[in-house]
C-alpha positions as CSV (number, residue, x, y, z in Angstrom):
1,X,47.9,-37.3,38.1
2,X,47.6,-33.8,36.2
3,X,44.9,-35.3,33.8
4,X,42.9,-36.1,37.3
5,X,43.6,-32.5,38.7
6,X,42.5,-31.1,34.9
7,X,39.3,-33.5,34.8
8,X,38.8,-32.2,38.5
9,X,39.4,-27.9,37.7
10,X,36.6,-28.4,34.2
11,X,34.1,-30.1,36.4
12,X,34.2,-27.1,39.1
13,X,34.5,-24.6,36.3
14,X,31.4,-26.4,34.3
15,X,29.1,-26.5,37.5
16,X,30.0,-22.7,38.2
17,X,28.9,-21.6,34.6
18,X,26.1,-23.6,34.7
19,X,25.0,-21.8,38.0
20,X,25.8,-17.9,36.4
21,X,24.2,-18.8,33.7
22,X,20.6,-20.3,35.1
23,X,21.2,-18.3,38.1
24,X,18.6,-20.4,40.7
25,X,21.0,-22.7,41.8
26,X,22.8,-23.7,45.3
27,X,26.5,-23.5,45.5
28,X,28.1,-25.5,49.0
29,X,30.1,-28.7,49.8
30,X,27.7,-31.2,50.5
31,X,28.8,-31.4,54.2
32,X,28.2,-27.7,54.7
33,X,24.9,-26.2,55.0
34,X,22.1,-26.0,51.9
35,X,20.2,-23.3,50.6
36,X,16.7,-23.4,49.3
37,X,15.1,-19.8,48.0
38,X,11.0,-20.9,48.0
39,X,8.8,-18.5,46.1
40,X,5.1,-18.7,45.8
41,X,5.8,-17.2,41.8
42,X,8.3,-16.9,39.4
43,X,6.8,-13.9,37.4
44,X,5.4,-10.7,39.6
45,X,4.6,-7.2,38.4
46,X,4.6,-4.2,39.7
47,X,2.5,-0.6,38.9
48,X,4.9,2.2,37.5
49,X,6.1,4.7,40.7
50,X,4.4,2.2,43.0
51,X,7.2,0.5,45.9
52,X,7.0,-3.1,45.2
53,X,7.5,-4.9,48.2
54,X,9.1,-8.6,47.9
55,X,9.8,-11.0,50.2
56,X,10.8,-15.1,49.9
57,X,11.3,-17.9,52.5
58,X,14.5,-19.4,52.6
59,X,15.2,-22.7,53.8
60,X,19.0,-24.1,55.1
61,X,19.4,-27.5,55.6
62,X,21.9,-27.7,58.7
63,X,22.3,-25.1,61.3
64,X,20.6,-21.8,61.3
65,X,23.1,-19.6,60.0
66,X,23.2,-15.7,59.7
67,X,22.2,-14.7,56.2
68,X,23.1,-12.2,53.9
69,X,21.0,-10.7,50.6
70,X,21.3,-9.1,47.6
71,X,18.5,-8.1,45.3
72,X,19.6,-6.8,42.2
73,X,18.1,-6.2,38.6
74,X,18.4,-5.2,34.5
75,X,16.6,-5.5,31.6
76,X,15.6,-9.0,30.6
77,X,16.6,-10.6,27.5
78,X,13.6,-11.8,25.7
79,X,15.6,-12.2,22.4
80,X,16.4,-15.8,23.2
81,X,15.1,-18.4,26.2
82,X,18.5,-20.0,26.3
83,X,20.8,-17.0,26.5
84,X,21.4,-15.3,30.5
85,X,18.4,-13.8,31.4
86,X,19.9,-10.6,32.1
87,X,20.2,-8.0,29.2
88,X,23.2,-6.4,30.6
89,X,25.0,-5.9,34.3
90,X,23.0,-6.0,37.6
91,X,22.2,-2.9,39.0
92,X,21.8,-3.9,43.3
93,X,19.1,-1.8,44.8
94,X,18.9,-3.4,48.4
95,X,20.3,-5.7,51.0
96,X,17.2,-6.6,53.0
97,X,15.5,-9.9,53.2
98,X,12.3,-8.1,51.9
99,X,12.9,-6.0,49.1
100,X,11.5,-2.7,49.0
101,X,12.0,-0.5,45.6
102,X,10.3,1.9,43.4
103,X,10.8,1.1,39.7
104,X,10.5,4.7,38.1
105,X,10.3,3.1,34.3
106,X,8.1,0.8,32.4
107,X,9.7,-2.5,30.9
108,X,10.4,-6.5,31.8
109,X,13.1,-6.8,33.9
110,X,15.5,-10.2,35.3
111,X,15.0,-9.2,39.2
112,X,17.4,-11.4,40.9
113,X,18.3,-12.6,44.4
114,X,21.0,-13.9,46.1
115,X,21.6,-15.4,49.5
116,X,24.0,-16.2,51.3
117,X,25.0,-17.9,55.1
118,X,29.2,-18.3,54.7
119,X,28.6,-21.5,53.5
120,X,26.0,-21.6,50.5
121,X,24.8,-19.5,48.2
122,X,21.7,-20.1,46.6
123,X,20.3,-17.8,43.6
124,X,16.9,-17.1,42.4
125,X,15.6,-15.5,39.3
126,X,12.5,-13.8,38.3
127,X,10.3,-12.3,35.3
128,X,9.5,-8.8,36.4
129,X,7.0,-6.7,34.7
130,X,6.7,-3.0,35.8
131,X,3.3,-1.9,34.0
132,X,0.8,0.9,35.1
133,X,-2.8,0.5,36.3
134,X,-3.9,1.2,33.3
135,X,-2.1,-1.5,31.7
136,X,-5.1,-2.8,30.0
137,X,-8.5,-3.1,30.7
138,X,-12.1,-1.8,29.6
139,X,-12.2,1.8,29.1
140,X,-15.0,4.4,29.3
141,X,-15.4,8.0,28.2
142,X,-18.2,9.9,29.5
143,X,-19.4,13.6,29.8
144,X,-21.4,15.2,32.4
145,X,-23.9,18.0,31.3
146,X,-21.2,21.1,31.7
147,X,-19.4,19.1,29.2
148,X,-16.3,18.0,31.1
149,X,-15.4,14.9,30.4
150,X,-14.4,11.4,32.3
151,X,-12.4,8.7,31.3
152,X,-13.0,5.5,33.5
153,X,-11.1,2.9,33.5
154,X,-10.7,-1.0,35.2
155,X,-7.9,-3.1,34.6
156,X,-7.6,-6.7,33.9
157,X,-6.2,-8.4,36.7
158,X,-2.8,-10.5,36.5
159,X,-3.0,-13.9,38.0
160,X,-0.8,-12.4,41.1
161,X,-2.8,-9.8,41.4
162,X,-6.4,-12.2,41.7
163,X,-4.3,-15.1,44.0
164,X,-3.4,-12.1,46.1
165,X,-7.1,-10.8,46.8
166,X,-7.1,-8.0,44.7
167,X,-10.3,-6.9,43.2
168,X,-11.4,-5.6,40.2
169,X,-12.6,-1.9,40.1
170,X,-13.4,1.4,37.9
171,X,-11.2,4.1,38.4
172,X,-13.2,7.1,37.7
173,X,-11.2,9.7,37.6
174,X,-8.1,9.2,34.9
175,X,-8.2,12.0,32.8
176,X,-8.0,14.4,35.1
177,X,-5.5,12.9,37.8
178,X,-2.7,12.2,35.2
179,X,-3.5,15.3,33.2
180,X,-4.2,18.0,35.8
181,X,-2.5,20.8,34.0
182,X,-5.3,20.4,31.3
183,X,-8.7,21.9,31.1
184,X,-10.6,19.4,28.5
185,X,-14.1,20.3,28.0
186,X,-16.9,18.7,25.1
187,X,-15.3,15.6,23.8
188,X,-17.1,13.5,21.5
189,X,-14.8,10.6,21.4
190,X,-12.0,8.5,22.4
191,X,-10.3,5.5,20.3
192,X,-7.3,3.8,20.5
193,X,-4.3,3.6,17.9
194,X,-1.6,1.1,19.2
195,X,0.5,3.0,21.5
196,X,-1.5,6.3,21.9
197,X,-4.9,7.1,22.2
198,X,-6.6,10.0,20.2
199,X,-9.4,12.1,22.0
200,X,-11.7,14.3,20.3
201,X,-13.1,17.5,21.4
202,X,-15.5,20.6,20.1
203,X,-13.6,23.2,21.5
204,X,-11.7,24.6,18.4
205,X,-11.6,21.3,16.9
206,X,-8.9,19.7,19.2
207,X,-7.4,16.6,18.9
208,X,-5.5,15.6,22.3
209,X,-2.9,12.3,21.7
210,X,-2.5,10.6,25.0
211,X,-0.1,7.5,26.2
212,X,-2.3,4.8,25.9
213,X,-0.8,3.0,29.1
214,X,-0.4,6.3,30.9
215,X,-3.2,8.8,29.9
216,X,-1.0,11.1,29.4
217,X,-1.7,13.9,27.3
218,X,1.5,14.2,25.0
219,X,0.4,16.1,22.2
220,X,-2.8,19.0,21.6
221,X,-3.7,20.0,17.9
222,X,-5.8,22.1,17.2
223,X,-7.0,20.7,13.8
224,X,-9.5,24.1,12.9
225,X,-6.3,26.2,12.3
226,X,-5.7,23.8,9.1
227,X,-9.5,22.8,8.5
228,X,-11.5,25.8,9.8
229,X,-15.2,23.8,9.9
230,X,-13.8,20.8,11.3
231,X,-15.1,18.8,14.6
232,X,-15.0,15.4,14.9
233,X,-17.9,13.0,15.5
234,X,-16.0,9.9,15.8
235,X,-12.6,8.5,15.0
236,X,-11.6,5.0,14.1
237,X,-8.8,2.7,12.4
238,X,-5.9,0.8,13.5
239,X,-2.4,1.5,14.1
240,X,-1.4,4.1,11.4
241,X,-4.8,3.2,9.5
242,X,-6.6,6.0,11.4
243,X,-9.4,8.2,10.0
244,X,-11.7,10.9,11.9
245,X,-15.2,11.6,10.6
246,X,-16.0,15.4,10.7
247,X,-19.4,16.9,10.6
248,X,-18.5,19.0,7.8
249,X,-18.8,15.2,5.8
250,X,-15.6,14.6,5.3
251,X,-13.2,12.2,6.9
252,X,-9.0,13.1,7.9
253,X,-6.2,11.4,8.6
254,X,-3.9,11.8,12.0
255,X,0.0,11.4,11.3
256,X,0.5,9.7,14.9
257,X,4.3,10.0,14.4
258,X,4.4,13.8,13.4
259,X,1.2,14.7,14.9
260,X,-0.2,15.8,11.4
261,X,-3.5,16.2,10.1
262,X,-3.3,14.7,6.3
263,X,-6.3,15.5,3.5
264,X,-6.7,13.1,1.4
265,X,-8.5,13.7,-1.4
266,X,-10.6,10.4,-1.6
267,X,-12.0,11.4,1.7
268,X,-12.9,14.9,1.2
269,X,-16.5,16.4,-0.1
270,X,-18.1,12.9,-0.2
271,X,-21.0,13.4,2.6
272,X,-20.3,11.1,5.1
273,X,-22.6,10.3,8.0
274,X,-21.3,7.0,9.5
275,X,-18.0,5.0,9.3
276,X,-18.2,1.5,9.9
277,X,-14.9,-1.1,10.7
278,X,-14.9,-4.1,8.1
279,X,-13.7,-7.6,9.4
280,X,-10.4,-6.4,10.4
281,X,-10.0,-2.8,11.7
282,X,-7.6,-2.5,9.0
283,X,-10.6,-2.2,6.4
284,X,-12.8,0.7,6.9
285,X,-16.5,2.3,5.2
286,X,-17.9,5.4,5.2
287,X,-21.7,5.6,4.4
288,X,-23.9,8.8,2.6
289,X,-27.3,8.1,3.8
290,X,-28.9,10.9,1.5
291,X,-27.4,9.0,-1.8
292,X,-27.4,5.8,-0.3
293,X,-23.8,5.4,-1.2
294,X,-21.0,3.3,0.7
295,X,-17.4,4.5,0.3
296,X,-13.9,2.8,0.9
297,X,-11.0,5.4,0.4
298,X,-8.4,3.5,-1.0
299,X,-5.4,4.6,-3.3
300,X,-6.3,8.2,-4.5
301,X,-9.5,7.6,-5.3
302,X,-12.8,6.3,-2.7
303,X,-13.5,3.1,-3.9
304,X,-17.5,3.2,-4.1
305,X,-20.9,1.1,-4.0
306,X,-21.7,3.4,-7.0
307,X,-25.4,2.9,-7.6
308,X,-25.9,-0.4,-6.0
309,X,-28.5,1.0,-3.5
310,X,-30.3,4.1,-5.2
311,X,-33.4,2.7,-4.4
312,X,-33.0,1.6,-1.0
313,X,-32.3,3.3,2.8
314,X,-29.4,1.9,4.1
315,X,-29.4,1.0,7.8
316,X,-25.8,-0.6,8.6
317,X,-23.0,-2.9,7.5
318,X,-21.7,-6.1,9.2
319,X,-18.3,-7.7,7.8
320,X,-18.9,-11.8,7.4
321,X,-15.4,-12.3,6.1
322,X,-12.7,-10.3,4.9
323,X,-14.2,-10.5,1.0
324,X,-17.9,-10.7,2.1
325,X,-19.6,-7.7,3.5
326,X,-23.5,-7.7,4.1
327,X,-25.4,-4.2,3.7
328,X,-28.5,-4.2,5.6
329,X,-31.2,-1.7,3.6
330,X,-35.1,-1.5,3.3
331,X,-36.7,-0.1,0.0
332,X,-37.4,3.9,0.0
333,X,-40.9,3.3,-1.3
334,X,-41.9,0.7,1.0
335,X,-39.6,0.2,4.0
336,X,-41.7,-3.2,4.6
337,X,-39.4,-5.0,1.8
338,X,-35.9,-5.2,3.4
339,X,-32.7,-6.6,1.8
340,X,-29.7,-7.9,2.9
341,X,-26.9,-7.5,0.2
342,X,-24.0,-9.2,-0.4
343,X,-20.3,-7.2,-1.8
344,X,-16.7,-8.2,-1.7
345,X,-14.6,-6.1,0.5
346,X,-13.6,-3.7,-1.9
347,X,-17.6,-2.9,-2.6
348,X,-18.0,-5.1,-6.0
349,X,-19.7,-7.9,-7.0
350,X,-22.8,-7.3,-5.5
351,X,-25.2,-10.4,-4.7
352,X,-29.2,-10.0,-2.9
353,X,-28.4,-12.7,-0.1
354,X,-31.4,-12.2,1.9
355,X,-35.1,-10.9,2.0
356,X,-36.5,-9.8,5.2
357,X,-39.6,-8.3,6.3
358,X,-38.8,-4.4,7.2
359,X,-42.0,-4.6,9.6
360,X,-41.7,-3.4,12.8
361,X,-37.5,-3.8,12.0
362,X,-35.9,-3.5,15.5
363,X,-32.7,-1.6,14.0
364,X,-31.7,1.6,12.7
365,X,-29.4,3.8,11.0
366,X,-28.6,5.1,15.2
367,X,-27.8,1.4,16.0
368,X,-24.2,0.2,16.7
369,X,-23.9,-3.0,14.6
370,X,-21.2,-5.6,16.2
371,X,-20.2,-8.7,14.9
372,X,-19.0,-11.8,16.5
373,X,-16.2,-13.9,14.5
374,X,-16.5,-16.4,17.2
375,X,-20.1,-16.8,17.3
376,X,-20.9,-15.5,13.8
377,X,-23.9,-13.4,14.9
378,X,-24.4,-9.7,15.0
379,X,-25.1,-8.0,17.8
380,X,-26.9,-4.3,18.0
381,X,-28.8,-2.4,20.2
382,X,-32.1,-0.4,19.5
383,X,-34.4,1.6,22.0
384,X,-33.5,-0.2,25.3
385,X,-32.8,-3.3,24.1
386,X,-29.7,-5.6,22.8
387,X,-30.8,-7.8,19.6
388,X,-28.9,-10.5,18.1
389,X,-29.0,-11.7,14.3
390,X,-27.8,-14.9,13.1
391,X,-26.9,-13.1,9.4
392,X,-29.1,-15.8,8.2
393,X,-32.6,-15.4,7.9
394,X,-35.1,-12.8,9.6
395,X,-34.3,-10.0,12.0
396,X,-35.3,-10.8,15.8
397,X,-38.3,-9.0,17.1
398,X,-37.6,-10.8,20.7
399,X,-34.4,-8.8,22.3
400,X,-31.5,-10.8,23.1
401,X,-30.6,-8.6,26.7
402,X,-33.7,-6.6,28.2
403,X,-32.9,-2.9,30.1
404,X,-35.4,-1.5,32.4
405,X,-36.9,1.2,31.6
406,X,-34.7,3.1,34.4
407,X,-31.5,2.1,32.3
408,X,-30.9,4.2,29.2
409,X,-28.5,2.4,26.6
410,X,-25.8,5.2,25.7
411,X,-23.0,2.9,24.1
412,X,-22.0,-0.6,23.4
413,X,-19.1,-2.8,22.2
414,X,-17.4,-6.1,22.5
415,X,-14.1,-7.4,24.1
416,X,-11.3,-8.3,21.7
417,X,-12.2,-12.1,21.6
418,X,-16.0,-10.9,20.5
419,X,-17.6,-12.8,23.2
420,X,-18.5,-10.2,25.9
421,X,-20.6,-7.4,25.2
422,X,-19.7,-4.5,27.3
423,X,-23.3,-2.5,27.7
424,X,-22.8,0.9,29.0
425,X,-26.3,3.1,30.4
426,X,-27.8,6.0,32.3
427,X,-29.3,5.0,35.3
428,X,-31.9,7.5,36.5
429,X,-32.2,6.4,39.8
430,X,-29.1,6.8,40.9
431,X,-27.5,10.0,42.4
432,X,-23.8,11.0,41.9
433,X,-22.6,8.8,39.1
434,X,-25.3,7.6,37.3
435,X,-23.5,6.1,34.4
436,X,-22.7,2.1,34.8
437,X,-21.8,-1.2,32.6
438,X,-22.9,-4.2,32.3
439,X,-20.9,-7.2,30.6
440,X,-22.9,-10.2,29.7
441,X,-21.6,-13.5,27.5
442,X,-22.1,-12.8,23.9
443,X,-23.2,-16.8,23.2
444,X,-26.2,-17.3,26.5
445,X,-26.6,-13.3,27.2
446,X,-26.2,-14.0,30.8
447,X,-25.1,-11.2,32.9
448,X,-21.6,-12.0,34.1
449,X,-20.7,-9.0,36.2
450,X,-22.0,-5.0,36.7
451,X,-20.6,-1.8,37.8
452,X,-22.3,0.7,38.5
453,X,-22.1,4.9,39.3
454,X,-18.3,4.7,37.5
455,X,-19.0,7.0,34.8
456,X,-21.1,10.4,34.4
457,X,-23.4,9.4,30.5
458,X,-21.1,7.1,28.7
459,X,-20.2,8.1,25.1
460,X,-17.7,5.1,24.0
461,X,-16.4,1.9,25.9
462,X,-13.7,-0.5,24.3
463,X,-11.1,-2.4,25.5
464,X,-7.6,-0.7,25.7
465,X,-5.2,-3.4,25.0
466,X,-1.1,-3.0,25.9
């Protein structure tokens, strides 16, 4: 008779560890009243300081009875699927059928809910993501003619967010609603470095850092009191490989973790003009136009195309593969006879791939030159038009996307994938905003969608990524 009552006790104690520890189960003799917890999703999100309002249907399978909840929540465990989902204790937050709370800090969180009628008590679980609206999404820096800037931004939409109704939208106004202790005048760029995002600006050679999913300015260096003749023209890198490209021809590194400005050596007194991202953003070039010379600053020393292209005007780059990088260069005598060259990634081993007729050549050393892993073409824009080159044969004379004359072309790039090209441009007949984008497919160069008055005259778009 014990061994039944023992057999009895460890199959009650098994069923109510099994229901703590999946925590979306029913607990109730099965002549008592069942609960069912019905939720149209199992993972929702919620903007940072916005109240998230919740609310479920519950179902009981005999007589309406008076129900009780409990809504409760900590950090989830993503360490391991199969371990409680709940990083440490509950903290409740409401009582209420429909939950109403303000989440004051970013994160994934186990939200859970229990109800209960005297009878049963059912549980559900959720995936919880507290993010901000500018979790991530295409991003645009622009400038008005009293040189204050804009940063606009339009966030990629969660699959909750689009079944719900929501709509995709700029807002226009980011920089200065999350920063409005800050006067920020003359920027000439803004770029992305993981977590933060550097933004560059005339005025005494500033360099603001910002929270890349906040805008938040956390950090204003003034770089002129170490480098007295320095403004940036453009920063670019990855992570902790980050470089800006002065005027004065040199290019710097930003310490993101101590907010430092490091000269490197390799970087300094060479001339540059133009920097240009290899196939990863890992690998980067810097180009001399006047001594045709491409640079790599690697080690302690700039790794160099030495002579390669004395005799030639360099127009642009575009990296093939990780070892192969093309260099796109008409003859200095006779621009008609172009050349497309052949390197490995660290600038040696150079090969004449292709010969092209400089004619008429629909690019230039002002062109942004973007390449498409996915499609394996390169995409740039000159005058008003977008071009794309199959890296092949012969440069297009035929645009690939065609802008009215009412639509000047101020910057360009692609989404992460590489098969949208975001397309941003002046419109001169529009008051207010005049500054818009359009994002077409990079394969067909069908328009997909188009936004327009978001921006004042775009200077950089990109896609800010988490």
């Amino acid at each position: 008779m014990k061994k039944i009552y023992y057999i009895v006790f460890a199959i009650l104690v098994s069923g109510l560890l099994d229901a703590c520890i999946h925590d979306d189960t029913s607990l109730a003799d099965p002549d008592f009243s069942r609960l069912s917890i019905i939720s149209q999703y199992d993972t929702l999100s919620v903007n940072l300081s916005e109240e998230f309002v919740y609310k479920v249907d519950v179902v009981q399978s005999g007589e309406d009875r008076p129900l009780t909840y409990e809504w409760g929540y900590a950090t989830y465990n993503t360490k391991d699927e199969s371990d409680y989902p709940a990083k440490d204790s509950l903290k409740i937050i409401s009582n209420e059928a429909e939950l109403r709370y303000t989440f004051r800090k970013l994160g994934t969180y186990y939200l859970r809910l229990k109800v209960d009628n005297g009878e049963a008590i059912s549980f559900k679980g959720f995936m919880l993501n507290v993010t901000t609206p500018y979790d991530e999404g295409i991003t645009v820096l622009s400038q008005d003619d009293a040189g204050n800037p804009r940063i606009s931004f339009m966030k990629t939409l969660t699959r909750q967010e689009i079944e719900s109704g929501v709509k995709k939208e700029f807002v226009t106004d980011v920089l200065t609603k999350e920063n409005p202790d800050y006067t920020i005048k003359n920027c000439t760029d803004l770029a992305q470095f993981g977590p933060y995002l550097l933004l560059a600006s005339r005025e005494d050679g500033l360099i603001y850092k910002l929270n890349a999913k906040t805008f938040g300015v956390m950090y204003k260096n003034r770089v002129r009191d170490i480098i007295p003749d320095f403004t940036c023209k453009e920063l670019m890198g990855s992570g902790a490989t980050n470089w800006m490209l002065s005027e004065n021809g040199s290019a710097y590194r930003y310490e993101l973790t101590f907010d430092e400005v490091l000269v490197i050596d390799n970087a300094v007194g060479y001339g540059y003009d133009a920097c240009f991202f290899g196939y990863s953003s890992s690998y980067q070039y810097f180009i001399d136009y006047d001594k045709s010379i491409i640079y790599s600053p690697t080690g302690n020393k700039a790794t160099s195309s030495s002579n390669y292209f004395e005799d030639y005007n360099i127009i642009g780059m575009v990296p093939w593969t990780i070892t192969k990088l093309y260099t796109i260069a008409v003859l200095k005598e006779d621009p008609s006879q172009g050349r497309v060259f052949q390197t490995s990634g660290s600038l040696s081993k150079l090969t004449e791939l292709i010969k092209f007729d400089g004619t008429d050549l629909k690019l230039d050393k002002n062109s942004t030159i973007m390449f498409s892993k996915t499609y394996k073409n390169a995409y740039y824009d000159y005058g008003n038009n977008i071009y794309r080159w199959n890296c092949t044969g012969q440069f297009p004379k035929t645009p690939f996307i065609t802008f009215p004359d009412t639509k000047e072309i101020t910057a360009v790039a692609m989404d992460p994938d590489k098969t949208l090209i975001y397309v941003c441009y002046v419109d001169s007949e529009r008051s207010g905003l005049k500054g818009g984008i359009d994002i077409y497919d990079a394969n067909d160069g069908k328009l997909i969608e188009s936004y327009g008055g978001i921006a004042d005259r775009p200077l950089r778009v990109f896609y800010k990524t988490k």
